[in-house]
C-alpha positions as CSV (number, residue, x, y, z in Angstrom):
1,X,103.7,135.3,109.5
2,X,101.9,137.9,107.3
3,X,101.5,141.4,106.6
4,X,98.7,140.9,104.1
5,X,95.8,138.7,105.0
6,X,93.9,137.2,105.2
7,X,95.6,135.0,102.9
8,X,94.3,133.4,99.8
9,X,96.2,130.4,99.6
10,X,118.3,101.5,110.4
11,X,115.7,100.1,108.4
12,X,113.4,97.5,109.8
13,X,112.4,94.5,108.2
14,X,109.7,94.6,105.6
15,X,107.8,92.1,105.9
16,X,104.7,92.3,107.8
17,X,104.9,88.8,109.2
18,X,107.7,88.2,111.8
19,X,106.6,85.6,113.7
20,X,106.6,81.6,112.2
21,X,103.9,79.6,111.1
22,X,103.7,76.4,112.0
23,X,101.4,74.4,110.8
24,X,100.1,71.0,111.8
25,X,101.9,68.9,109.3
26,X,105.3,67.8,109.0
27,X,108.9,70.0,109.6
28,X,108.9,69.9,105.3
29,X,106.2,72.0,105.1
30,X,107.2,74.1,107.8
31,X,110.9,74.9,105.7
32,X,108.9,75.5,102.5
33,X,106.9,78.0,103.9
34,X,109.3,79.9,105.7
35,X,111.9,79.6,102.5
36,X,110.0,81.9,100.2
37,X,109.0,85.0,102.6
38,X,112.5,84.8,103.7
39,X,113.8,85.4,100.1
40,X,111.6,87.9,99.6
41,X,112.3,89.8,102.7
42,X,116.5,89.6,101.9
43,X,115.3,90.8,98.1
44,X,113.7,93.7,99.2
45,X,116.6,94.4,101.5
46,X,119.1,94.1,99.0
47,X,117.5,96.5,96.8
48,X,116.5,99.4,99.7
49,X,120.4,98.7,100.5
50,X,121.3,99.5,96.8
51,X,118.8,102.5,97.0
52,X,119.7,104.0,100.0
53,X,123.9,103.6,98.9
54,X,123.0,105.6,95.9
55,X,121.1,108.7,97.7
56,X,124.1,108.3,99.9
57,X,126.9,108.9,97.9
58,X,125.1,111.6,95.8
59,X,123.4,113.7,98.7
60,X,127.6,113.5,100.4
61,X,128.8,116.2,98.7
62,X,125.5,118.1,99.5
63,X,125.3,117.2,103.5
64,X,128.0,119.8,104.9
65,X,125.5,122.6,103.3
66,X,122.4,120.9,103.9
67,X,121.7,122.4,107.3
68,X,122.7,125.7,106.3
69,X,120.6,126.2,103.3
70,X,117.3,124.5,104.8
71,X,117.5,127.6,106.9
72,X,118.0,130.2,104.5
73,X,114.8,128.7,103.2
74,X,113.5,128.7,106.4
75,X,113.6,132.8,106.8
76,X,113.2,133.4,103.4
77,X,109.9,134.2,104.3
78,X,110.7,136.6,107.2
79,X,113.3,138.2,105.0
80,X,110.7,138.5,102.1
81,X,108.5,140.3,104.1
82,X,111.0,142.7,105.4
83,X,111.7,143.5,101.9
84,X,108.0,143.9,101.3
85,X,107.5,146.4,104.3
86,X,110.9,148.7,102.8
87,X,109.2,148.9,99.8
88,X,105.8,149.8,100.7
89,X,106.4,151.3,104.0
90,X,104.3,154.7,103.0
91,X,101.2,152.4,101.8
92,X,101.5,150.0,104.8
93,X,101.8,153.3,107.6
94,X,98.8,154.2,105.5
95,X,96.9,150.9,105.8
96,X,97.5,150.5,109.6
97,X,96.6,154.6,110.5
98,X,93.4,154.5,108.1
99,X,91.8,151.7,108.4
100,X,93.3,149.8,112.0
101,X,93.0,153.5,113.4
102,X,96.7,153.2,115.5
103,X,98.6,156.0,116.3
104,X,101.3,157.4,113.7
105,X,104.1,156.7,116.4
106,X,102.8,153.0,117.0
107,X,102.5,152.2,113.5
108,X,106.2,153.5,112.7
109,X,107.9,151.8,115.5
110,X,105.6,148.6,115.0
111,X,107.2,148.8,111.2
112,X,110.7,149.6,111.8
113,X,110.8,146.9,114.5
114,X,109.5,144.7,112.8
115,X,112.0,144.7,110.0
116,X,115.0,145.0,111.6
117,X,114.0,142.0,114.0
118,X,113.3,139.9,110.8
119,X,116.8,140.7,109.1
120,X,118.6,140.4,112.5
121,X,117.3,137.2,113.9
122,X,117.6,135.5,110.5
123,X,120.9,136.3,109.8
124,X,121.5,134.9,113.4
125,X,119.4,132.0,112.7
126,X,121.3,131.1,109.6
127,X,124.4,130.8,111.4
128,X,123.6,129.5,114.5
129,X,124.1,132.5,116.4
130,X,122.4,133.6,119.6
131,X,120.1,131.3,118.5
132,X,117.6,131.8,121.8
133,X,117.4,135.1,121.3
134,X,116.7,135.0,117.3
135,X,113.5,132.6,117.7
136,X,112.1,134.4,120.4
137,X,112.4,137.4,118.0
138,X,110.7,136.0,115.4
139,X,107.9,134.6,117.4
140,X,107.6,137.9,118.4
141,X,107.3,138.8,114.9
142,X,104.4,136.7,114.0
143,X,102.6,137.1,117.1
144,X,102.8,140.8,116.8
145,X,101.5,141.0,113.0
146,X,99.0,138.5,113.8
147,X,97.5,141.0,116.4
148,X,98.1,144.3,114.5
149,X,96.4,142.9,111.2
150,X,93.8,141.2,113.1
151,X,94.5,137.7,112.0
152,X,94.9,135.8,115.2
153,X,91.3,134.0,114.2
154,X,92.3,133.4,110.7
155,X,92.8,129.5,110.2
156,X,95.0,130.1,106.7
157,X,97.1,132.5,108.9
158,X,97.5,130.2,111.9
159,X,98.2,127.0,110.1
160,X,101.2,128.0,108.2
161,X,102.3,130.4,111.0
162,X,102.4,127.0,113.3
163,X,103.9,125.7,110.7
164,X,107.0,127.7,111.0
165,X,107.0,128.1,114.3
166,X,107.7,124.0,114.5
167,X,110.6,124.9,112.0
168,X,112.0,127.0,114.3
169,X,111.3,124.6,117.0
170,X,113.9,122.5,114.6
171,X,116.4,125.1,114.3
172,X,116.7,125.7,118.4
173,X,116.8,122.3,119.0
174,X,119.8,121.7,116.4
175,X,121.5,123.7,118.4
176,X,121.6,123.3,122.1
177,X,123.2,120.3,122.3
178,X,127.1,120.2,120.6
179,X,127.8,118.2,117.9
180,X,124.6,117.4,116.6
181,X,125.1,119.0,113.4
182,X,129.0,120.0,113.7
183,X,130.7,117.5,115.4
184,X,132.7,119.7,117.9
185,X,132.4,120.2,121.5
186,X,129.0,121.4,123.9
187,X,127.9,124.4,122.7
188,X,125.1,125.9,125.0
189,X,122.6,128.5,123.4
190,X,123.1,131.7,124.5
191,X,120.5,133.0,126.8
192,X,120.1,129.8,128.4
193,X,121.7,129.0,131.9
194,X,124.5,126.3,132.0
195,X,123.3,122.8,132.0
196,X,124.1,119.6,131.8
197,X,124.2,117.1,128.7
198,X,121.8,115.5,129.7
199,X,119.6,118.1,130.4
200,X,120.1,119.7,127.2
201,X,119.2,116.4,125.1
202,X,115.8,116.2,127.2
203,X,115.3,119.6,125.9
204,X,116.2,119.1,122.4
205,X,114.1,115.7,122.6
206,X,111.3,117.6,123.5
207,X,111.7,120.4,120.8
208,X,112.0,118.2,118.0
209,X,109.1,116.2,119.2
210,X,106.7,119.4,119.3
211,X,108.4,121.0,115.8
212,X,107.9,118.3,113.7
213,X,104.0,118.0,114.9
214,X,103.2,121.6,114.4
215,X,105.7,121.7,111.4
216,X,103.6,118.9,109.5
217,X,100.5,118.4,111.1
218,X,99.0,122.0,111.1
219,X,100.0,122.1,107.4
220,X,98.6,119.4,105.6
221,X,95.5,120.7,105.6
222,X,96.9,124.0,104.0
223,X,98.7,122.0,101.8
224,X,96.0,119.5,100.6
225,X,93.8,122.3,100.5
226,X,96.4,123.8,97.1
227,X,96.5,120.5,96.0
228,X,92.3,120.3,95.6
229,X,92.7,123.7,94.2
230,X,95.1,123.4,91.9
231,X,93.7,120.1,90.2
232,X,90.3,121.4,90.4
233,X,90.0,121.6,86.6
234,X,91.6,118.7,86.2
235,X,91.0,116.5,88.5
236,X,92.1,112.9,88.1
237,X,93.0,109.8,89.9
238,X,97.0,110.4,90.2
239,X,95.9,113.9,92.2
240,X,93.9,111.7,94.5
241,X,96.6,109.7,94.8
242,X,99.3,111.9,95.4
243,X,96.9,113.6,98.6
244,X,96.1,110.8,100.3
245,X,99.7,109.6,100.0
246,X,100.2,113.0,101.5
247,X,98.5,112.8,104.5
248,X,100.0,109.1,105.0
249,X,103.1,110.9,104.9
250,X,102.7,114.2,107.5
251,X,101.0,111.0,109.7
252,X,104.4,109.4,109.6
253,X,106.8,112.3,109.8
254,X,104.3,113.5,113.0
255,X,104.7,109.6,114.6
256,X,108.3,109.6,113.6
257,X,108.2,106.2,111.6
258,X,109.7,106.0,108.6
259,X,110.4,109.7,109.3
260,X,113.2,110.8,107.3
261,X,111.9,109.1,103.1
262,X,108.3,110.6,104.5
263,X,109.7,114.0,105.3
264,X,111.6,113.6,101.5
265,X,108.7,112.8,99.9
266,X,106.7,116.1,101.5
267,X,109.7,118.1,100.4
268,X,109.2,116.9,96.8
269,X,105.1,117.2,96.8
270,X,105.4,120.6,98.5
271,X,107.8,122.4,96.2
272,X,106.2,121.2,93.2
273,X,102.8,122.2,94.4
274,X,103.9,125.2,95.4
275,X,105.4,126.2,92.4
276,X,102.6,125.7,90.2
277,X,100.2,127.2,92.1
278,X,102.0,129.9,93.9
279,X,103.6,131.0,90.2
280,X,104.0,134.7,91.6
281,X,106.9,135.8,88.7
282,X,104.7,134.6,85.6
283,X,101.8,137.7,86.8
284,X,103.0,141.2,86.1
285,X,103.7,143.8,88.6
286,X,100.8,145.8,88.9
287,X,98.4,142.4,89.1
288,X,96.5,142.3,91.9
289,X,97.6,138.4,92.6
290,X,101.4,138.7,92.3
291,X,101.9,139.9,96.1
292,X,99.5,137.4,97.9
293,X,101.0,134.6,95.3
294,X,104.7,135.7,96.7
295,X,103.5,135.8,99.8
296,X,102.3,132.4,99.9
297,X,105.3,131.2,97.7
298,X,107.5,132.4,100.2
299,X,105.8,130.7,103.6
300,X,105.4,127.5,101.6
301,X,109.5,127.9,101.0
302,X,109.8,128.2,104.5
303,X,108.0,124.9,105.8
304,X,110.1,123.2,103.1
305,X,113.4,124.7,104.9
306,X,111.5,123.3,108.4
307,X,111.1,119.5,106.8
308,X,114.8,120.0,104.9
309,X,116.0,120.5,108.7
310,X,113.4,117.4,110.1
311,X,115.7,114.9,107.5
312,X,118.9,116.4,108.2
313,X,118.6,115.7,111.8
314,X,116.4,112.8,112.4
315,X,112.6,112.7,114.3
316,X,114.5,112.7,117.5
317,X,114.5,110.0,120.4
318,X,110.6,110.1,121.1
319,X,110.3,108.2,117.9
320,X,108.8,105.1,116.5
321,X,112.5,105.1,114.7
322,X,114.7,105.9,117.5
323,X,112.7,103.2,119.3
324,X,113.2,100.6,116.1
325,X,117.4,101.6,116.6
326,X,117.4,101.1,120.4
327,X,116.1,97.6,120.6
């Protein structure tokens, strides 16, 4: 979503080896061999036991906010721009008569709409209300400036754009079945005719399965892209490193394997990245950079919100780790 563009920029078991070698000799060497991978695996078990018991007990406290505040960052983009199209209504109305050539009564109503759907339907989405009704608004939002600025073929615009729709994909889904993040009863999303459980989880199956494709696949190109860039001067072996490991990890999060320490590790690499190279508050205000640096600051913030969301509620039942819990 953009109003300036284009734009610039449980656990299974570890070892690979489950089945038992046997070799030709006698049942001696047979226990010998199986002995030592055996400790290995129960070491290595012991200590992702230990690991996981700490994040656990420190992210408790955290986990009745978590779903909340993953989508405040998840508008924060939409509610960024509304601020950006108060404050510079005049130059935008300007913009869009001039040099689009609309109407003057288009471009005010395209405007006006445009923030009050943003505000609206994130408010909504933050709290899980009509919550049908606020993606469909938003969607509308992003499909509407992609067509007015002309950025419907811009690849920078359409990658992160996907990006966020899969979020929202996330955010819908969290809520049409009951319980899934509350714990209380059915709650059906407004808009939607009555249906059954069952029917609902087949549509929240689905939803997760397309948001956390588009939420990760259509931007780790964007976001290898910042990472090339912003080590371009500096370029070492621990950049390289950290981009292929990357990519590894949107592969992953899109597969569902692993899902959750993949989609914890993007969350880490993302806001770090972003933050150096979208550094929007260190330029001054009249800098020519500082509103496409915010912009993309604040769309970055917003797939983090999406991935935040992705590790609060799991990769779903079409899953390489749903699968690995059923059998």
């Amino acid at each position: 979503m953009s109003t300036y563009m284009p734009v610039p920029l449980k656990e299974t078991d570890p070892s690979p080896y489950s089945r038992t070698l046997h070799p030709a000799g006698g049942s001696t060497d047979l226990h010998h061999h199986h002995h030592a991978p055996h400790g290995l695996k129960e070491r290595v078990r012991r200590y992702a036991g230990t690991i996981e018991a700490a994040i656990e007990k420190v992210s408790k406290p955290l986990k009745p906010h978590l779903n909340k505040f993953a989508r405040f960052l998840l508008v924060s983009t939409f509610l960024e721009d509304a601020l950006r199209i108060t404050n510079q209504f005049w130059e935008q109305k300007e913009y869009l008569i001039d040099e689009q050539e609309y109407h003057d009564w288009f471009v005010i109503g395209f405007l006006l709409s445009n923030v009050l759907l943003m505000v609206v339907c994130s408010i909504l989405i933050v709290f899980k209300k009509w919550s049908l009704f606020a993606f469909a608004g938003l969607v509308t939002v992003i499909v509407s400036q992609g067509w007015v600025y002309e950025l419907m073929t811009d690849t920078t615009f359409l990658c992160l754009n996907l990006s966020i729709l899969g979020a929202l994909m996330l955010a819908l889904s969290d809520t049409l079945v009951g319980g899934t993040s509350t714990g209380g009863s059915r709650r059906g999303v407004v808009g939607l005719p009555d249906i059954s459980e069952d029917v609902a989880r087949k549509r929240q199956t689905y939803l997760q399965l397309a948001g956390r494709i588009m939420l990760v696949v259509f931007f780790v190109g964007h976001a290898l892209v910042a990472w090339v860039e912003l080590a371009y001067d500096s370029f070492n072996i621990l950049h390289l490193i950290t981009a292929i490991l990357s990519l590894i990890a949107c592969l992953l999060v899109a597969v569902g394997f692993k899902a959750v320490w993949s989609a914890l590790f993007l969350v880490i690499v993302t806001s770090v990245v972003n933050v150096l190279s979208n550094d929007w508050w260190t330029k001054p205000k009249d800098h020519p950079e500082r509103d496409f640096r915010r912009f993309d600051f604040f769309q970055a913030l917003s797939v983090v919100g999406g991935m935040i969301l992705l590790i609060n509620q799991g990769p779903g039942r079409i899953s390489f780790d749903a699968k690995r819990k059923s059998i």
